[in-house]
C-alpha positions as CSV (number, residue, x, y, z in Angstrom):
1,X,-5.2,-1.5,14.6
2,X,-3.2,-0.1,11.3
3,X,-2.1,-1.9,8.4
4,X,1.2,-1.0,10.0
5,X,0.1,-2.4,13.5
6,X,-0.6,-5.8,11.5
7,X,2.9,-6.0,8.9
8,X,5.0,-5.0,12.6
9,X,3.6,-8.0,14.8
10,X,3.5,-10.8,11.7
11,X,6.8,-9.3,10.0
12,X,5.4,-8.7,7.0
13,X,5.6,-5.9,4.3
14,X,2.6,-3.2,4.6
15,X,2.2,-4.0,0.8
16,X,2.1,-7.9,1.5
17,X,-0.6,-7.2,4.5
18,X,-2.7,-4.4,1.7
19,X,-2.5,-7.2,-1.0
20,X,-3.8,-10.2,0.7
21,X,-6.5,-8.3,2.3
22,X,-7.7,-6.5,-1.1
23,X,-7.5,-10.3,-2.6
24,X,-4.6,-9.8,-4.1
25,X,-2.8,-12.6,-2.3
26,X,-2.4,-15.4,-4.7
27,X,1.6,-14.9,-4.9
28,X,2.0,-15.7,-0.9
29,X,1.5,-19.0,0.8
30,X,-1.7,-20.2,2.2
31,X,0.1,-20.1,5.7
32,X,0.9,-16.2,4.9
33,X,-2.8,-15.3,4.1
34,X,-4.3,-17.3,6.8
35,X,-2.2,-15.2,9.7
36,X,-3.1,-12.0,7.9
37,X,-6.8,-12.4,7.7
38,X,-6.8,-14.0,11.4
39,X,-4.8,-11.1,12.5
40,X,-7.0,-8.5,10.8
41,X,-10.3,-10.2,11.8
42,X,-9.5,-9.2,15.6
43,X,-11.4,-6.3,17.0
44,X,-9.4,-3.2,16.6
45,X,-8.6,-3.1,12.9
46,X,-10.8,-0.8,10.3
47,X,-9.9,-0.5,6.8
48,X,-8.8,2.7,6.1
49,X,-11.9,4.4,4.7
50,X,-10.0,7.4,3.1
51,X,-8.0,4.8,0.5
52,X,-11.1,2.6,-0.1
53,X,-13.0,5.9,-0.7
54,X,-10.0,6.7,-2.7
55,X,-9.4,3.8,-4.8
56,X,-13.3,3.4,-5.5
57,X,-12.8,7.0,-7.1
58,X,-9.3,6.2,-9.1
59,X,-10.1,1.9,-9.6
60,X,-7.1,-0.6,-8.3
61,X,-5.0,0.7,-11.3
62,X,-2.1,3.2,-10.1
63,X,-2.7,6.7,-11.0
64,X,-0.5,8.0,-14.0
65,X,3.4,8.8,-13.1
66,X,3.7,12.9,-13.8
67,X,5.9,13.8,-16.4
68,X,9.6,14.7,-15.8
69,X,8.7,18.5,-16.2
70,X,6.4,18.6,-13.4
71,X,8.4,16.2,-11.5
72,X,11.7,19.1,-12.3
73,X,9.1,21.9,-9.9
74,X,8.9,19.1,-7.3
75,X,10.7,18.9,-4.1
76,X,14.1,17.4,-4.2
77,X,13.2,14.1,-2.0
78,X,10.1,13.7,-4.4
79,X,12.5,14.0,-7.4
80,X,15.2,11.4,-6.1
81,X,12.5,8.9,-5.1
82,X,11.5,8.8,-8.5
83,X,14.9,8.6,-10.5
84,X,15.0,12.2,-12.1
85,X,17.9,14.2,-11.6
86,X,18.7,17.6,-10.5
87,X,17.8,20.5,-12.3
């Protein structure tokens, strides 16, 4: 069971599912964090070890946003999703 397996059957966000089980679940209800933590303490779910590896490496703070030069040699989906225009 994925973080995506657990947002899909309680209709939650994958960000809403990541945040209340890295404790970062103050913002949503009591109701909210009990279902999450129930759902994810059923056999089948693993944390994914690759972003825990990951984010022991980097910390919980979100790695710097590349500058709008390298951002211009990306790929043109990478370049929308982040608000900079065409070359």
């Amino acid at each position: 069971m994925t973080l995506k397996d657990i947002a899909r059957e309680l209709n939650l966000s994958v960000n809403t599912i990541s945040d209340v089980l890295n404790g970062g679940d103050q913002r949503y209800s009591a109701a909210t964090r009990q279902r999450v933590h129930e759902t994810a303490a059923r056999p089948g779910y693993r944390p994914n070890r690759q972003t825990q590896l990951l984010l022991s490496l980097i910390g919980k703070k979100s790695p710097p946003i590349p500058s709008e030069g390298l951002l211009l040699s990306c790929t043109p989906h990478l370049r929308e999703s982040c608000g900079v225009p065409p070359p």
